[in-house]
LOVEXDREN-608865 format. One record per residue (C-alpha): residue number from 1; x, y, z; chain. Coordinates in steps of 0.05 Angstrom, whole numbers, plus 32768, in hexadecimal, padded with zeros to 4 digits. Example, Ala and Ser with C-alpha at 12.3 -4.5 7.8 and 13.67 -1.06 7.14 Angstrom:
% LOVEXDREN-608865
(1 (80F6 7FA6 809C) "A"),
(2 (8111 7FEB 808F) "A"),
END
This chain:
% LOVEXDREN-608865
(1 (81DB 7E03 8A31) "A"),
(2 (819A 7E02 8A14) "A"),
(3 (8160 7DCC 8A01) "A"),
(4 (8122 7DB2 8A13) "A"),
(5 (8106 7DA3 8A4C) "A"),
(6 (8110 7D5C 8A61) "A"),
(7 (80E5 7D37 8A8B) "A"),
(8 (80DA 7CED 8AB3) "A"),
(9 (808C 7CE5 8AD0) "A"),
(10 (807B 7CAA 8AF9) "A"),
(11 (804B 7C78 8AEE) "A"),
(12 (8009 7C7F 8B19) "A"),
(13 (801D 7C5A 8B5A) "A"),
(14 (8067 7C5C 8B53) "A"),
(15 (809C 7C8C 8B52) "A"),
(16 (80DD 7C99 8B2D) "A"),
(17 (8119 7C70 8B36) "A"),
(18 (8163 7C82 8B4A) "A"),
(19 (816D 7C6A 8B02) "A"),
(20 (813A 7C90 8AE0) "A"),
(21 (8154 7CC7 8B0A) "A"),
(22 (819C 7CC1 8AF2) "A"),
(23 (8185 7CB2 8AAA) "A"),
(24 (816D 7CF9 8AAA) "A"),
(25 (81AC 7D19 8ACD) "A"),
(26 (81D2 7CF9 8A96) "A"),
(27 (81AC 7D0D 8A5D) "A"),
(28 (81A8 7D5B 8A7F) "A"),
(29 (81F0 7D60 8A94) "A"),
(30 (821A 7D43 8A5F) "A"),
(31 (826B 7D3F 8A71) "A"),
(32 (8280 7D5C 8A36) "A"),
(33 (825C 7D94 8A50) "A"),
(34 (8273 7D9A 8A8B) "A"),
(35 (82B7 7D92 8A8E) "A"),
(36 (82E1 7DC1 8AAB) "A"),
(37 (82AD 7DF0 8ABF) "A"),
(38 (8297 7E0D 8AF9) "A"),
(39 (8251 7DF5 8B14) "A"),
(40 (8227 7E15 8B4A) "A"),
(41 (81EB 7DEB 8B67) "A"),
(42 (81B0 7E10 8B89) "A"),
(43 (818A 7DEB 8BB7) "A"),
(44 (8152 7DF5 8BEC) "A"),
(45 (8159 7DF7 8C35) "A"),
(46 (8137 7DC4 8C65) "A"),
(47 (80F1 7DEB 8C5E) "A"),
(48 (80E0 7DBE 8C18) "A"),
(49 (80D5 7D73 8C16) "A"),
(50 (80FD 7D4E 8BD7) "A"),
(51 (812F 7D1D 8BD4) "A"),
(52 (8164 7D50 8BBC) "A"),
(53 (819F 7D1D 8BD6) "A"),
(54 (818B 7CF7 8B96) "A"),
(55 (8192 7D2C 8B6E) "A"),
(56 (81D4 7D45 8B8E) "A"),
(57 (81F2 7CFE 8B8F) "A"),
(58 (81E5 7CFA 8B4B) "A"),
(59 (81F5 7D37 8B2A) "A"),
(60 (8236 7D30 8B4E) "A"),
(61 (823B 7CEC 8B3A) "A"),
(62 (8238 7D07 8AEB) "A"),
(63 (825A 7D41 8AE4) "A"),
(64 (8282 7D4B 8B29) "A"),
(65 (82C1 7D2B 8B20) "A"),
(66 (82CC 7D53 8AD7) "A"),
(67 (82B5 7D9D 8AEC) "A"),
(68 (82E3 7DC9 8B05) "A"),
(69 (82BD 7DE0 8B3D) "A"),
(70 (8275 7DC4 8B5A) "A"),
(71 (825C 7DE2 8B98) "A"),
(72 (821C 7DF0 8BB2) "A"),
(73 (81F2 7E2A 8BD0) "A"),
(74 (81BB 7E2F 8BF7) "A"),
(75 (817D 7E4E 8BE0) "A"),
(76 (8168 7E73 8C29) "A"),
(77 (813D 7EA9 8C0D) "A"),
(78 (8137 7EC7 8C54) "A"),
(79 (813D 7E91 8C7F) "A"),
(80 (8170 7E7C 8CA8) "A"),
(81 (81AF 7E58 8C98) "A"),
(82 (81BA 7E16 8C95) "A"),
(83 (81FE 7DF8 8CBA) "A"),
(84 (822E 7DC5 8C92) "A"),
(85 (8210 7D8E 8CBB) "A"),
(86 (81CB 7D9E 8CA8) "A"),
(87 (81DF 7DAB 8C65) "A"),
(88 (8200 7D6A 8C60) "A"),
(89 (81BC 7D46 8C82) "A"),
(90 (8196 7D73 8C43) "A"),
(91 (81C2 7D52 8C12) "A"),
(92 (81B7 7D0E 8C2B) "A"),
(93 (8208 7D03 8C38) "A"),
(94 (8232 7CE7 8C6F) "A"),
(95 (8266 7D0F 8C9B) "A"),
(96 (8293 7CE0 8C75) "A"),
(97 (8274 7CEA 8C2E) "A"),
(98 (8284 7D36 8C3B) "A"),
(99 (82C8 7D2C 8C53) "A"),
(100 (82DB 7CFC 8C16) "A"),
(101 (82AF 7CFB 8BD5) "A"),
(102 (8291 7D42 8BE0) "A"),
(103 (82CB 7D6A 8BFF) "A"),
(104 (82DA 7D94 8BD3) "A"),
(105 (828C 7DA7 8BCB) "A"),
(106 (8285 7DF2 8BE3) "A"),
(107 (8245 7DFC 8C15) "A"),
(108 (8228 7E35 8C0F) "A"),
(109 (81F7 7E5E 8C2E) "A"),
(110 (81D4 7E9B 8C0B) "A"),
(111 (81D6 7ED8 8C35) "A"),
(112 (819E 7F07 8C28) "A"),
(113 (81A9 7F35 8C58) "A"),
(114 (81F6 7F42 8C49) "A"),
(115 (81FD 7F7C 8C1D) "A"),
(116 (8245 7F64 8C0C) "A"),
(117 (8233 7F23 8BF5) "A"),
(118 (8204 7F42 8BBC) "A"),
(119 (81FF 7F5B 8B79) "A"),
(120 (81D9 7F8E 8B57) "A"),
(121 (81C4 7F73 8B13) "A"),
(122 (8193 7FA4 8AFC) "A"),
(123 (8156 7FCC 8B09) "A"),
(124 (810A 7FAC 8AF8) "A"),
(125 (80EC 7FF6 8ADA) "A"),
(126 (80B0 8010 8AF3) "A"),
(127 (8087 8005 8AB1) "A"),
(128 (809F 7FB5 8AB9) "A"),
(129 (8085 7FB4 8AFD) "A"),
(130 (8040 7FD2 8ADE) "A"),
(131 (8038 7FA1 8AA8) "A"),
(132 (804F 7F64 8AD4) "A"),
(133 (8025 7F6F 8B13) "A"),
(134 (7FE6 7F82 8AE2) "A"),
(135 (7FEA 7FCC 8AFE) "A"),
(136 (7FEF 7FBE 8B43) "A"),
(137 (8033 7FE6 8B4D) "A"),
(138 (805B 800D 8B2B) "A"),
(139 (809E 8019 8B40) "A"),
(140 (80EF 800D 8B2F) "A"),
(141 (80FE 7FC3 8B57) "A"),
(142 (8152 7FB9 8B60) "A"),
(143 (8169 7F77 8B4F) "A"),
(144 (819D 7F5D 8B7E) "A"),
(145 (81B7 7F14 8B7D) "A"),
(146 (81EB 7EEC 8BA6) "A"),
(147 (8226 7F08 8B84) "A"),
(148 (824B 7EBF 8B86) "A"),
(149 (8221 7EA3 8B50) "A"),
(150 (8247 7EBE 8B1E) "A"),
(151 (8288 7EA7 8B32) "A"),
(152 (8268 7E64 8B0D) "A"),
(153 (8260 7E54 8ABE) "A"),
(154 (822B 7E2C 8AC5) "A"),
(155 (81E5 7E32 8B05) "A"),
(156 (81C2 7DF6 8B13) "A"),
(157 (817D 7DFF 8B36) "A"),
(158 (815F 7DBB 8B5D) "A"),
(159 (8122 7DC3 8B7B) "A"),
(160 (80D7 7DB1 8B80) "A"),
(161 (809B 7DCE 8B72) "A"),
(162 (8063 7DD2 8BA0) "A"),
(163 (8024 7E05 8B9D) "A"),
(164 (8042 7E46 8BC2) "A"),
(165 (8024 7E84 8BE8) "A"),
(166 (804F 7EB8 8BC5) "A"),
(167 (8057 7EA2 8B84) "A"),
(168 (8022 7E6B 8B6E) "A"),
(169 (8056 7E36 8B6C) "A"),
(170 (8097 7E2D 8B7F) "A"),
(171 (80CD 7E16 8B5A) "A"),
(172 (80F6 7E32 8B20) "A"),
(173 (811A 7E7F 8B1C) "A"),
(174 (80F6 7E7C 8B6A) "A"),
(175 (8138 7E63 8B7F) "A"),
(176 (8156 7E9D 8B64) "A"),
(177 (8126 7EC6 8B7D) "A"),
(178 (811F 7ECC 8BBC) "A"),
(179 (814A 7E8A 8BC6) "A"),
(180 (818E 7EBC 8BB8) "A"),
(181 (8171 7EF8 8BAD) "A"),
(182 (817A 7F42 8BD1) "A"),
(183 (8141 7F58 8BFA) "A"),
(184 (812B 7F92 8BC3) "A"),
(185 (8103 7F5F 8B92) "A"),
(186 (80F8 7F2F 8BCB) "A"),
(187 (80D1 7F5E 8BFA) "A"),
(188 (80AE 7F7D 8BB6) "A"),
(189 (8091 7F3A 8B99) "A"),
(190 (8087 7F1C 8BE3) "A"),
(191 (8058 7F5C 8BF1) "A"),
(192 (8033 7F58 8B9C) "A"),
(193 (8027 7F15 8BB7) "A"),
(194 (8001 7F29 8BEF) "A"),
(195 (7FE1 7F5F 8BD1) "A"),
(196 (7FBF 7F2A 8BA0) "A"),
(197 (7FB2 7EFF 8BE5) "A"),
(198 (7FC5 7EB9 8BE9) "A"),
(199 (7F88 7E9A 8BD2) "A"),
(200 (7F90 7EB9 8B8E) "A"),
(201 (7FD4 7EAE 8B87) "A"),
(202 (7FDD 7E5F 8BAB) "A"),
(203 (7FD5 7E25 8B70) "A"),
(204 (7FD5 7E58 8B36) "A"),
(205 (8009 7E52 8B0B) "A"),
(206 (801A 7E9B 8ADD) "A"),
(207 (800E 7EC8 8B19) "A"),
(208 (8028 7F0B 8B1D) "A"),
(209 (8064 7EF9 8B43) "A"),
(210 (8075 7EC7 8B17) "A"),
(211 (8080 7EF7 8ADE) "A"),
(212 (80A8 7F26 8B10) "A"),
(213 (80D4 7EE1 8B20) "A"),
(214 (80DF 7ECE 8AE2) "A"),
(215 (80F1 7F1B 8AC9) "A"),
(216 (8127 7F19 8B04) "A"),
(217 (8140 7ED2 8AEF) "A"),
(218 (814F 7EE9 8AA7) "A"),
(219 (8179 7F1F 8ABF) "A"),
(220 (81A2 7EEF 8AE4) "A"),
(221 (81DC 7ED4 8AA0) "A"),
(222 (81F8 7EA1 8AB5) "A"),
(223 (81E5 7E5F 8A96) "A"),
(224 (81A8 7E3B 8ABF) "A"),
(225 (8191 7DF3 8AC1) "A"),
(226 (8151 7DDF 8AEC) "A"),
(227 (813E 7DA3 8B05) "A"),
(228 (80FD 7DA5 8B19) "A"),
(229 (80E2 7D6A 8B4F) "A"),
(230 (8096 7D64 8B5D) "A"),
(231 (808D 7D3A 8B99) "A"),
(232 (8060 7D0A 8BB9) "A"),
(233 (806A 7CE9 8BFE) "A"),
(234 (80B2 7CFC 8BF1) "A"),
(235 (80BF 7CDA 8BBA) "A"),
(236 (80BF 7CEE 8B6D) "A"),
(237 (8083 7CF2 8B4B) "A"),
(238 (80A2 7D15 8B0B) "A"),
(239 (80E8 7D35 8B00) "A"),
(240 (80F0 7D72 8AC5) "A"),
(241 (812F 7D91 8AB2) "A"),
(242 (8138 7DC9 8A84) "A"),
(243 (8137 7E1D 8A96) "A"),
(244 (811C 7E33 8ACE) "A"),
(245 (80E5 7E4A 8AA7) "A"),
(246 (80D9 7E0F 8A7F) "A"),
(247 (80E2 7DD7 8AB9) "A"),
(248 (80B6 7DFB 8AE3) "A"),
(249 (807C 7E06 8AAE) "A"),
(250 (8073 7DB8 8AA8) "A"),
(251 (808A 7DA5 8AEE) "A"),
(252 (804C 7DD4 8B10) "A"),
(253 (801F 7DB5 8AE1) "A"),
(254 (8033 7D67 8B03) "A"),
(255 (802C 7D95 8B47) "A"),
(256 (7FEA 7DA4 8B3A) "A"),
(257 (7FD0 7D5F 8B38) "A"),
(258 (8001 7D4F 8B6F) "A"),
(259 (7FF6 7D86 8B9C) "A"),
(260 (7FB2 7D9F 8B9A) "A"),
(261 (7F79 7D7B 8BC0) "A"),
(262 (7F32 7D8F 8BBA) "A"),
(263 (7EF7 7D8B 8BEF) "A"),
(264 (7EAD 7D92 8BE0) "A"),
(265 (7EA3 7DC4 8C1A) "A"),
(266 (7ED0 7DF3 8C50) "A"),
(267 (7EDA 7DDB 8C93) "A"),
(268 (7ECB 7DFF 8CD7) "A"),
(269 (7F13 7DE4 8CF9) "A"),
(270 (7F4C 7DD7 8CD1) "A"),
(271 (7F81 7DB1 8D06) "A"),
(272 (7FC4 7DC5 8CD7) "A"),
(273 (7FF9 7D9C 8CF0) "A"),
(274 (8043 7DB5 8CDC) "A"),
(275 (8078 7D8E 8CD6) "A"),
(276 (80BE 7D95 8CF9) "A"),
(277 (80DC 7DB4 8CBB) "A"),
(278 (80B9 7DF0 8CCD) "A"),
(279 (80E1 7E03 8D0B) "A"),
(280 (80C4 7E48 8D10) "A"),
(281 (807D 7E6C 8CFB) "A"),
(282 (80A2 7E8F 8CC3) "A"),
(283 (80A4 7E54 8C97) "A"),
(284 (806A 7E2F 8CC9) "A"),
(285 (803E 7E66 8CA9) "A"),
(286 (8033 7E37 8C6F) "A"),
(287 (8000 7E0B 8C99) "A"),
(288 (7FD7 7E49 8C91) "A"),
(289 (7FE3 7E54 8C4A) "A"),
(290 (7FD8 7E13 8C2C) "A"),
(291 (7F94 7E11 8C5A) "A"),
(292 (7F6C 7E47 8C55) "A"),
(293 (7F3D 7E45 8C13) "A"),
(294 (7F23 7E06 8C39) "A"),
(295 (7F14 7E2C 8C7D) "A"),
(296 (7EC8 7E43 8C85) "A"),
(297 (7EBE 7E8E 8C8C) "A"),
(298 (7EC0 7E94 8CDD) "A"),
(299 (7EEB 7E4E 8CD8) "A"),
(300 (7F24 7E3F 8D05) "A"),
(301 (7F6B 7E32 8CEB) "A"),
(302 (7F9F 7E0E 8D1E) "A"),
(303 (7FDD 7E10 8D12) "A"),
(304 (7FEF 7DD8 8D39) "A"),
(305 (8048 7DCC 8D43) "A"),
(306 (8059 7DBE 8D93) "A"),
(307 (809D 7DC3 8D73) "A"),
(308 (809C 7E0D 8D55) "A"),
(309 (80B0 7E44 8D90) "A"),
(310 (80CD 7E79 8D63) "A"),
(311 (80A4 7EAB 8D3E) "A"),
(312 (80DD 7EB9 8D16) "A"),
(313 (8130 7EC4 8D28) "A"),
(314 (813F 7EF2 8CF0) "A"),
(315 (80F6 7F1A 8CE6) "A"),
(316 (80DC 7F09 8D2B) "A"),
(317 (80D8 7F52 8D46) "A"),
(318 (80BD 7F75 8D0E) "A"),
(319 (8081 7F42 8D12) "A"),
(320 (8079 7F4B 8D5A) "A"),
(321 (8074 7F97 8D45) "A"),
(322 (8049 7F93 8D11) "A"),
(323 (8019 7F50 8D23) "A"),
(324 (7FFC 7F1E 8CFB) "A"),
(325 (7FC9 7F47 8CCD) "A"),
(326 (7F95 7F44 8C91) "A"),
(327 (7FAF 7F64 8C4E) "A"),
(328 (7F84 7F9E 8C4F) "A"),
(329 (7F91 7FB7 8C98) "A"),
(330 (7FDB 7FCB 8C7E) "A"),
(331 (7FC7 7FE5 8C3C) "A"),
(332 (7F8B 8012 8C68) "A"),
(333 (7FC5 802F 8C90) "A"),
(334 (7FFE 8031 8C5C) "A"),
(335 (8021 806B 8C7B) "A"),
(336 (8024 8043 8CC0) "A"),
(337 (8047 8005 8C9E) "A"),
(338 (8062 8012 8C57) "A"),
(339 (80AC 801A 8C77) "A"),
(340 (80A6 7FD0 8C95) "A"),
(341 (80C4 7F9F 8C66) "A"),
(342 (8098 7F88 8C3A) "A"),
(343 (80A8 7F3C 8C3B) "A"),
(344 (8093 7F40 8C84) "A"),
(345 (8052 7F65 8C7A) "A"),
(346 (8040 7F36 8C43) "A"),
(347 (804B 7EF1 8C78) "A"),
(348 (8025 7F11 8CA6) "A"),
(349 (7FE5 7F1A 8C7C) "A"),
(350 (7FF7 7ED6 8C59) "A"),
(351 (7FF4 7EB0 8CA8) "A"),
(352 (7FB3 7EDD 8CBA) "A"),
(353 (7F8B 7ED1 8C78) "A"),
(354 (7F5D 7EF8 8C5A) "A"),
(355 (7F3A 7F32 8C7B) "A"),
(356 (7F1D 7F76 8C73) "A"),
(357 (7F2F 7FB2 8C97) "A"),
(358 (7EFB 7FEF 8CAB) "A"),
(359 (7EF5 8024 8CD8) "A"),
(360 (7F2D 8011 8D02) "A"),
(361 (7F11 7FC4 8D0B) "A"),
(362 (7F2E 7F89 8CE3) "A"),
(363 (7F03 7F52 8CD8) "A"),
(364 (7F2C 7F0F 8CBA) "A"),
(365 (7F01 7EDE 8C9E) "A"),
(366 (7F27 7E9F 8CC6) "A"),
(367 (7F3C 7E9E 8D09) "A"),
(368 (7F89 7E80 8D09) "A"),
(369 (7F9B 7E63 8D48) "A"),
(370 (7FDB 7E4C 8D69) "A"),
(371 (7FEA 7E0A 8D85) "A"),
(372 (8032 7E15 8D8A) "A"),
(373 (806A 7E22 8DB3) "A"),
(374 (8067 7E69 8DB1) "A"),
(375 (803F 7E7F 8DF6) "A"),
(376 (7FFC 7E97 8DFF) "A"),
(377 (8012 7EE8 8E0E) "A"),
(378 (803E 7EEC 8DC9) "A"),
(379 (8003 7EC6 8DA0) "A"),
(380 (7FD5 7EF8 8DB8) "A"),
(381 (8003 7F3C 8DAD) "A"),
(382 (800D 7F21 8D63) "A"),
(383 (7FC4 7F1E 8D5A) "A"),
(384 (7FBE 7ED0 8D57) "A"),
(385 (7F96 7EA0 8D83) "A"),
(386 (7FB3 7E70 8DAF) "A"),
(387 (7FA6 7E2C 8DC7) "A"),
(388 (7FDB 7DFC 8DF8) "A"),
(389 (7FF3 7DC8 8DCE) "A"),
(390 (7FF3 7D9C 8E00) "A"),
(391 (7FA6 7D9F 8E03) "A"),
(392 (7F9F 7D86 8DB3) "A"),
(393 (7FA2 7D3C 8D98) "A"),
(394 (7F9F 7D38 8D55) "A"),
(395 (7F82 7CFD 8D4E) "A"),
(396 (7F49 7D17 8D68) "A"),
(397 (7F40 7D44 8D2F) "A"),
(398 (7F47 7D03 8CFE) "A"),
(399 (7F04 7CEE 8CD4) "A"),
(400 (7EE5 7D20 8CE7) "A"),
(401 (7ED1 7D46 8C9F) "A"),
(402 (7E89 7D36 8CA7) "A"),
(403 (7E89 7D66 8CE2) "A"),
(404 (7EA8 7DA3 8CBF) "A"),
(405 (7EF5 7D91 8CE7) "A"),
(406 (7F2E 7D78 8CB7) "A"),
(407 (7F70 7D66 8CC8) "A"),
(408 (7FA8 7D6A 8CA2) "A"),
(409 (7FEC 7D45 8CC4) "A"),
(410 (8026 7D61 8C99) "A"),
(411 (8009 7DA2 8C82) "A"),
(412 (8031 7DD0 8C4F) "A"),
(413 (803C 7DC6 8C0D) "A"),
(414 (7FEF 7DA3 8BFC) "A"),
(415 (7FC6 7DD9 8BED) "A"),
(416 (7F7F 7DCE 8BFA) "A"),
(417 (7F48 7DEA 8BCB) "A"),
(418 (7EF7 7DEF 8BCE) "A"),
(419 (7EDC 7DCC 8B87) "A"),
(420 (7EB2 7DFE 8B91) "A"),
(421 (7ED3 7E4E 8B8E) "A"),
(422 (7EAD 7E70 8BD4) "A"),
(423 (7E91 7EAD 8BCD) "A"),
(424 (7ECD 7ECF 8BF4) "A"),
(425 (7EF6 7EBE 8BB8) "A"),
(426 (7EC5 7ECD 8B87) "A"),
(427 (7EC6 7F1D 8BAE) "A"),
(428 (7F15 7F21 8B9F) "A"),
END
């Protein structure tokens, strides 16, 4: 299957309809094309706000009672897995609705770490890696992918797209890779990505991990279809169907305008509030991420989530080991760290921000404080501050910008930008 992208925008101060919705599932997914085959939907975990049940309910609605086969996987990347029930609360249906209408629906979760439940579709050559990271690295990058896919004729990718940390925005082949990917090209681009920093990577759109994405995503065969959501206040702002590649082009374009909001000048305190879908700091990180080109050089970062007491259940003890660190203190000391994996070097430096590293003293440029449920002794042997929870009400960080203190109540996928580049950018 093959056309043009398709798209639905909505009209300033409204959002799309369930109809406009389905209109666009219809004209995407047509029967005839559909019929008898077997369909695999990949979907994000609880970590990324949409309204996928409309897009599940309706998709199934269209082509589910014709295909052979129409189940759906969970794109995990590394985190963890999701239970039927909380699968079944993702997809917006009723312990009823699953035993009846979507029965025969397959849940799936991706298993990254399961060397069985992989495939090995390639190699990404040195000379590849060159061009694609702009010279950064140079080496051969295995390719593996959640072997199940292909057991389908036809992938279906639903999804938004919100600025990222890794990749510049999300969306698109990204729920290929990482969402079902091996950890080979997962640690690789997670660690480019933090070798470029997440300043210069966050709201730009044709990074260098991009074009290492998108490489792995054409080695993957098997027909794809995206739909790409942007979202505002949970609801859609604009819907684009098409390839991965094509969906996602004009879908972070809508994300931009969406996503993005600017401030004349950085802020001393940033009060980050997370919300509960970020049950542990490994996704909670993004508080940090989407925060700091607004933080003033000596500024204060709080990340602030009563609710959070993990620092993570499946990397949690490699960060204890290694600590929450600027880029340039593991790249100083290579030898010392290069065996750790590199997706969890690159979240530390992402949480700790930018920083420089010299004669045995790091200096990072914001100070990132807990306000969390993770005690005062781990905070401070993963080199991050600490503050009780109990002892912060936001609202006492509210209208407060005149005073250099902003607070930001669902922090996370709005990235917040300077007009003005700061110097500390302009160094990079």
């Amino acid at each position: 299957m093959s056309f043009q992208t398709i798209s639905r925008t909505s009209l300033a101060g409204s959002y799309l309809s369930r109809e406009q919705v389905l209109e666009l599932i219809r004209e995407a997914c047509p029967i005839s094309e559909y019929r008898g085959k077997k369909v695999l939907l990949i979907v994000p975990d609880a970590t990324r706000t949409c309204p996928l049940g409309m897009l599940f309910k309706g998709i199934f609605a269209q082509v589910g009672t014709v295909t052979a086969v129409l189940d759906v996987m969970i794109a995990l990347g590394t985190h963890q897995p999701m239970n039927e029930e909380a699968i079944c609360y993702r997809l917006e249906i009723s312990p009823e609705e699953r035993r009846g209408k979507y029965g025969a629906v397959r849940l799936l979760n991706h298993e990254w770490d399961n060397p069985s439940a992989l495939k090995n579709i390639g190699t990404i050559p040195a000379q590849v890696i060159k061009e694609l990271s702009g010279g950064l690295f140079s080496m051969d990058v295995p390719v593996n992918v959640n072997r199940r896919i292909f057991d389908y004729d036809q992938i279906i990718i639903v999804g938004p797209v919100f600025p990222h940390e890794v990749v510049g925005f999300s969306g698109g082949n990204k729920y290929l890779f990482p969402g079902v990917s091996g950890p080979e090209v997962l640690n690789f681009f997670h660690w480019l990505g933090a070798v470029v920093t997440n300043p210069m990577i966050i709201g730009n759109k044709y990074t260098p991990v991009r074009k290492v994405v998108d490489h792995a995503g054409s080695m993957v065969t098997v027909p794809k279809l995206c739909f790409c959501m942007v979202v505002d206040h949970a609801q859609l702002a604009g819907l684009f169907v098409g390839s991965p590649e094509g969906a996602w082009d004009e879908a972070s374009n809508l994300s931009r305008t969406f996503h993005i909001t600017y401030k004349e000048r950085p802020f001393h305190t940033v009060l980050s509030c997370a919300p509960l879908m970020y049950d542990e700091l490994w996704v909670g990180g993004k508080c940090m991420y989407k925060l700091e080109p607004v933080v003033a050089d000596g500024g204060e970062l709080i990340i602030y989530a009563p609710h959070i007491h993990e620092i993570s259940i499946t990397h949690g003890a490699l960060i204890r080991r290694i600590g929450y660190h600027c880029r340039d203190y593991f790249l100083k000391q290579w030898d010392k760290f290069k065996d750790v994996p590199w997706g969890v070097l690159a979240h530390s430096t992402h949480v700790r921000g930018i920083g420089t590293y010299a004669d045995g003293i790091e200096h990072c440029r914001v100070q990132v404080t807990l306000a969390t449920g993770i005690p005062e002794e781990l905070c401070a042997e993963i080199n991050l501050g600490y503050r009780d929870p109990a002892t912060i009400e936001p609202g006492a960080f509210a209208n407060r910008e005149d005073e250099g203190v902003l607070l930001v109540r669902k922090a996370g996928e709005m990235l917040y930008h300077l007009r003005q580049r700061p110097d500390w950018a302009r160094e990079m």
